[in-house]
N, C-alpha and C positions, 0 to 999 in steps of 0.2 A: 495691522499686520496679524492679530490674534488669529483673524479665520483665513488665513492665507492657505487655499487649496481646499479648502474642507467643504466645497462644492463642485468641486472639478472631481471626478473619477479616469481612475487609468486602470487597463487589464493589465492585469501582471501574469504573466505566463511561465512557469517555472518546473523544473525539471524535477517529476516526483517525488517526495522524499519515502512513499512508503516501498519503491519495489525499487528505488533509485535508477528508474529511467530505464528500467527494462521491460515492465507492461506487464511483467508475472510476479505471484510471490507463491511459498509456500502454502498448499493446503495446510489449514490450522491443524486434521488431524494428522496428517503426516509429520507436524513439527511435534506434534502430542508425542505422537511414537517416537519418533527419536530421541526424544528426552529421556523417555522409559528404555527404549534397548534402543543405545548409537546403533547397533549395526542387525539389524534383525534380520530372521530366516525367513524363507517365504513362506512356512506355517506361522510363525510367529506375525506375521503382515496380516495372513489370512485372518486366524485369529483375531488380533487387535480388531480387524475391521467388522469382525460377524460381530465381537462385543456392541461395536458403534452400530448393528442395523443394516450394513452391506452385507446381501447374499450371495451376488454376486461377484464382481469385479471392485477393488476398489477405488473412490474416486481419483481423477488424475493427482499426479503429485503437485504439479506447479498449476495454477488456475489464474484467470486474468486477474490481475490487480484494480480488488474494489474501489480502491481512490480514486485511478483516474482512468479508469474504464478498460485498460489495455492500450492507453493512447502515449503512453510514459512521461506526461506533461499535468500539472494542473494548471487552472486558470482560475484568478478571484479580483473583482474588485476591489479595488482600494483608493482612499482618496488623495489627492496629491500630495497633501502632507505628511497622510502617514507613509508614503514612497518616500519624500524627500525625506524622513527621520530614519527611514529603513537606510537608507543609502549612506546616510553620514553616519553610521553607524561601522560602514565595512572598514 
């Protein structure tokens, strides 16, 4: 019974944890700036952004979620055992 499952694989498909199932998160520098001023002006935006290298416009605020692509789902192998120890875990 030791290697019970530890050759069988099952997809686990489970609902993102990094943007929690919405498929966007935060650009990192717009989370920057808001730590430095909750609520900035939009010289203050500009600003911030000419610092980081934007000449232009700055990037979007929300951008797809690197984890799992914009799909709001990841997916990973596991082997049956480690499912079965996840589960009697809940």
């Amino acid at each position: 019974m030791d290697s019970f499952g530890s050759d069988v694989l099952i997809q686990v498909r489970a609902k993102c944890g990094d943007c929690g199932g919405v498929g966007v998160v935060q650009h990192h520098l717009w989370g920057e700036l808001f730590r430095q001023i909750p609520k900035p002006t939009d010289a203050q935006v500009s600003a911030f952004f000419l610092r980081k290298g934007y000449l232009g416009d700055p990037p979007p605020e929300e951008i797809s979620c690197p984890t799992c692509d914009g799909t709001q789902w990841t997916e990973e192998w596991v082997t049956l055992r480690a499912l079965h120890e996840m589960l009697s875990m809940m």
